[in-house]
PyMOL CGO cylinders between C-alpha atoms (Angstrom):
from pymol import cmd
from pymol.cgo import CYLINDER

trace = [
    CYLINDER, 0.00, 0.00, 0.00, 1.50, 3.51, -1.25, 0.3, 1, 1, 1, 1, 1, 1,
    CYLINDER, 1.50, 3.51, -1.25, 2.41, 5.49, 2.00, 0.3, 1, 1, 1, 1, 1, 1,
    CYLINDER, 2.41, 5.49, 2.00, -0.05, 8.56, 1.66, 0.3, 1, 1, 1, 1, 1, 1,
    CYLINDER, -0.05, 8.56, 1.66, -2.72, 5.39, 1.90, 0.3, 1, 1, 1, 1, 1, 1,
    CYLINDER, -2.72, 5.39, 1.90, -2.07, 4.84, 5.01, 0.3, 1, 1, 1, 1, 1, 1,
    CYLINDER, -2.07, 4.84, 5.01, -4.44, 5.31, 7.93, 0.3, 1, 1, 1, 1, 1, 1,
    CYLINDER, -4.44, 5.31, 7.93, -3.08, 8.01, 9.91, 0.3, 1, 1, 1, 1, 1, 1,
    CYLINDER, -3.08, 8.01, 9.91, -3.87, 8.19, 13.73, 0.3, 1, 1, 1, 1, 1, 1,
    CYLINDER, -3.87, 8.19, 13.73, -5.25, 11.40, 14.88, 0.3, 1, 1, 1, 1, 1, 1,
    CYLINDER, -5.25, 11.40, 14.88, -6.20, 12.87, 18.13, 0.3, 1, 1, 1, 1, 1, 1,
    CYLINDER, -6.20, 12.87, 18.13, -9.88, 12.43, 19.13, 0.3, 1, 1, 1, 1, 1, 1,
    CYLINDER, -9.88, 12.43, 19.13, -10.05, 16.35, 19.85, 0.3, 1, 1, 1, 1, 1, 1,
    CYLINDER, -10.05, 16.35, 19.85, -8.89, 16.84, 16.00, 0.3, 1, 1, 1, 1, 1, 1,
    CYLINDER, -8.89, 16.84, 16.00, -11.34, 14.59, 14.12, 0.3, 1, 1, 1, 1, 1, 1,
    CYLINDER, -11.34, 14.59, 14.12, -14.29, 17.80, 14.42, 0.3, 1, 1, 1, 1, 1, 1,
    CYLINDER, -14.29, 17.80, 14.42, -11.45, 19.72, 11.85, 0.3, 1, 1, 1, 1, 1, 1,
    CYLINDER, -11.45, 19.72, 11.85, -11.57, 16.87, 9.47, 0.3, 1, 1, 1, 1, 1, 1,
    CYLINDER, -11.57, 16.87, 9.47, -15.05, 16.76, 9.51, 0.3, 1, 1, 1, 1, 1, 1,
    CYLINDER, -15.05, 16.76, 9.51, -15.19, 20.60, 8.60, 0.3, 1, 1, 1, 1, 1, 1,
    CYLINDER, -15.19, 20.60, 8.60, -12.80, 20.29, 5.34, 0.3, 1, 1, 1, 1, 1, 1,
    CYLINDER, -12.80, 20.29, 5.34, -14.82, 16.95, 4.29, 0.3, 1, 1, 1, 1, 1, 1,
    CYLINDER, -14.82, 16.95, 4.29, -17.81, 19.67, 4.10, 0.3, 1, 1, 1, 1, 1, 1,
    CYLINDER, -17.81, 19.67, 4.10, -15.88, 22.54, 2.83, 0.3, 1, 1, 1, 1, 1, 1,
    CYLINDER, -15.88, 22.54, 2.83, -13.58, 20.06, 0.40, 0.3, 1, 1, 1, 1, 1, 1,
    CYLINDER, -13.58, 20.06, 0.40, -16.99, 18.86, -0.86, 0.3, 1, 1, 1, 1, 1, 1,
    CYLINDER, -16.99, 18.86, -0.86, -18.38, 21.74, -2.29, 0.3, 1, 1, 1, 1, 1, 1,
    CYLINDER, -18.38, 21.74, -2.29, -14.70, 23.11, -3.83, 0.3, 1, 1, 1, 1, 1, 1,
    CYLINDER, -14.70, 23.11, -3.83, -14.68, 24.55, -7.05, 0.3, 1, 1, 1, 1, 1, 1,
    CYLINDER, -14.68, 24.55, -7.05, -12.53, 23.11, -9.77, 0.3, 1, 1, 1, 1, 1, 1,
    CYLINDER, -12.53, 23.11, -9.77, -10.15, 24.24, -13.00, 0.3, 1, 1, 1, 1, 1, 1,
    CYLINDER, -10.15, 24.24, -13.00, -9.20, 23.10, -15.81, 0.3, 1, 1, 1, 1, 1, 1,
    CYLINDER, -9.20, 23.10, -15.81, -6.34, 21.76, -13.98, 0.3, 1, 1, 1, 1, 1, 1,
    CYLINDER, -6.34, 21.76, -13.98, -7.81, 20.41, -10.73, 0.3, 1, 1, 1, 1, 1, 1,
    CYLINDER, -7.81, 20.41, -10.73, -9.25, 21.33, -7.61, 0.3, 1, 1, 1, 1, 1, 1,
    CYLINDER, -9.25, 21.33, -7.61, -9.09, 25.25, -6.26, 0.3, 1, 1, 1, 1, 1, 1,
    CYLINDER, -9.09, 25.25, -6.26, -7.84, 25.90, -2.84, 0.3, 1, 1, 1, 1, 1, 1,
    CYLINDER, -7.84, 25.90, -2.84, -10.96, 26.99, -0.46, 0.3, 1, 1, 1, 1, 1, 1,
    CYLINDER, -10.96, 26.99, -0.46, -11.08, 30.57, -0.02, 0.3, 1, 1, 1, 1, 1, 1,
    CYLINDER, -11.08, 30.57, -0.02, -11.34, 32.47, 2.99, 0.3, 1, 1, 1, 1, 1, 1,
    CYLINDER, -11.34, 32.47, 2.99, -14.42, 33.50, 1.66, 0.3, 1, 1, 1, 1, 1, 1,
    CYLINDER, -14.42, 33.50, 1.66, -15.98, 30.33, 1.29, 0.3, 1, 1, 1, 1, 1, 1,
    CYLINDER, -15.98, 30.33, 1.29, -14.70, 29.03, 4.43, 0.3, 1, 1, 1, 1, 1, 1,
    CYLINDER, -14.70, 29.03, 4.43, -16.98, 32.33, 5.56, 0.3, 1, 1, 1, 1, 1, 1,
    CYLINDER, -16.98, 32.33, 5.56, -20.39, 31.33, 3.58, 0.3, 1, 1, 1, 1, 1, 1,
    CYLINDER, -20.39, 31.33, 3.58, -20.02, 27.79, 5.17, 0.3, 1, 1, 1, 1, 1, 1,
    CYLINDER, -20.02, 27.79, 5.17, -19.50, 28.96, 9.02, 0.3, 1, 1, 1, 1, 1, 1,
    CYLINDER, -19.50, 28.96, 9.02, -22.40, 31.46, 8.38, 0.3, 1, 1, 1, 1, 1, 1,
    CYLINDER, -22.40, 31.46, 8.38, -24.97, 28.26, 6.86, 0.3, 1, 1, 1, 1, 1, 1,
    CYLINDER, -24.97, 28.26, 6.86, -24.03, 26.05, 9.61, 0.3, 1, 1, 1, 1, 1, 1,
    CYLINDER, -24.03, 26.05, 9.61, -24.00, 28.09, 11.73, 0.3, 1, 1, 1, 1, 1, 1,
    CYLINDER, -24.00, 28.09, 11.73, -20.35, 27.27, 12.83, 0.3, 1, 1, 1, 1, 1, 1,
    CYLINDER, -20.35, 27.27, 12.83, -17.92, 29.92, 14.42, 0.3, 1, 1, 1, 1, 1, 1,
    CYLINDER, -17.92, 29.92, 14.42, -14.73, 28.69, 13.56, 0.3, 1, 1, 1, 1, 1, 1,
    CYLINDER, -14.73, 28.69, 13.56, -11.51, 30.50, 15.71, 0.3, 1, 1, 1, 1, 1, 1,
    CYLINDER, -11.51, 30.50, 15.71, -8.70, 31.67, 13.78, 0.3, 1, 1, 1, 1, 1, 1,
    CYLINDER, -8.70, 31.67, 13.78, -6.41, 28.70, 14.60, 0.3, 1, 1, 1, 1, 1, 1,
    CYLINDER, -6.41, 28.70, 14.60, -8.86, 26.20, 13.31, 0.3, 1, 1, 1, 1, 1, 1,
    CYLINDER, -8.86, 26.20, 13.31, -9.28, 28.80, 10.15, 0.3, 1, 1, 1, 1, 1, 1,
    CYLINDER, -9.28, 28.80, 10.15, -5.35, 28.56, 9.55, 0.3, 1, 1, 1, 1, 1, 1,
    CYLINDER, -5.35, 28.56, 9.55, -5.34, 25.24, 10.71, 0.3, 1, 1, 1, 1, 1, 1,
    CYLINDER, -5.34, 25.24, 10.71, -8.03, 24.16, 7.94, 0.3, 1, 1, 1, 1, 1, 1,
    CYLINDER, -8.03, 24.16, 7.94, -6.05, 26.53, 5.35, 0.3, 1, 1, 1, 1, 1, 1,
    CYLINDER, -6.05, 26.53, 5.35, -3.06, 23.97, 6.37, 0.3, 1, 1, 1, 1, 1, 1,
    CYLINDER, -3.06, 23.97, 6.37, -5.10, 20.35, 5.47, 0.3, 1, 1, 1, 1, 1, 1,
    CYLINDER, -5.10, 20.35, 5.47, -6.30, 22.03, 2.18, 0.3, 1, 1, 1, 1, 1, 1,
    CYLINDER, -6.30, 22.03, 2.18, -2.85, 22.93, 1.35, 0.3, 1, 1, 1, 1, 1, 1,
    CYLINDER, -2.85, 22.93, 1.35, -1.49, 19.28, 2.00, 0.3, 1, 1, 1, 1, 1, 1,
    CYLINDER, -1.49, 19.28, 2.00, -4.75, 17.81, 0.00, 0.3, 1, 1, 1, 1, 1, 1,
    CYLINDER, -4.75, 17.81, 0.00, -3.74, 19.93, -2.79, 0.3, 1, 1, 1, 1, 1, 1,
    CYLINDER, -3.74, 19.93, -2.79, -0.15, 18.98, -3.05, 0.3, 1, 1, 1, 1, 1, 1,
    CYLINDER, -0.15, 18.98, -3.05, -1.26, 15.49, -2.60, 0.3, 1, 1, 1, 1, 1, 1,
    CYLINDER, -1.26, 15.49, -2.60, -3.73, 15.42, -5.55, 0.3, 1, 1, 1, 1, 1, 1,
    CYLINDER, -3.73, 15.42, -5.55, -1.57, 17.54, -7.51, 0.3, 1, 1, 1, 1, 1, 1,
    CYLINDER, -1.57, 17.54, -7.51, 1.21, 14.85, -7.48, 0.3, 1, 1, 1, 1, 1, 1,
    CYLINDER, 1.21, 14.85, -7.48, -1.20, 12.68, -9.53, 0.3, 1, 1, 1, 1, 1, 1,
]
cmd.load_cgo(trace, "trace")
């Protein structure tokens, strides 16, 4: 199994932050060349309909896992 495959253990006070960028990742935009990074702005438009009040750490920290997704699906 390639290495990015791999289940990766992650504290039980993190998995809420994964669950955000599942939502946010699933309604990204895309380009001709793949997937768009999220935008502060959408990050925005999905805390105001869920009525979710992310802080700024879990903003920059949500910035961060889009980041690595991207580089990750950019390899391919």
């Amino acid at each position: 199994m390639p290495k990015q495959l791999e289940p990766v253990e992650m504290p039980d006070c993190l998995h809420y932050l994964w669950g955000w960028f599942c939502e946010l990742s699933g309604g990204r935009e895309y380009a001709e060349f793949g997937a768009l990074p999220l935008t502060y702005s959408e990050i925005r438009a999905w805390a105001e309909l869920t009525k979710t009040e992310p802080t700024a750490w879990e903003i920059e920290t949500l910035k961060r896992i889009d980041r690595a997704y991207l580089t990750e699906t950019n390899k391919k």
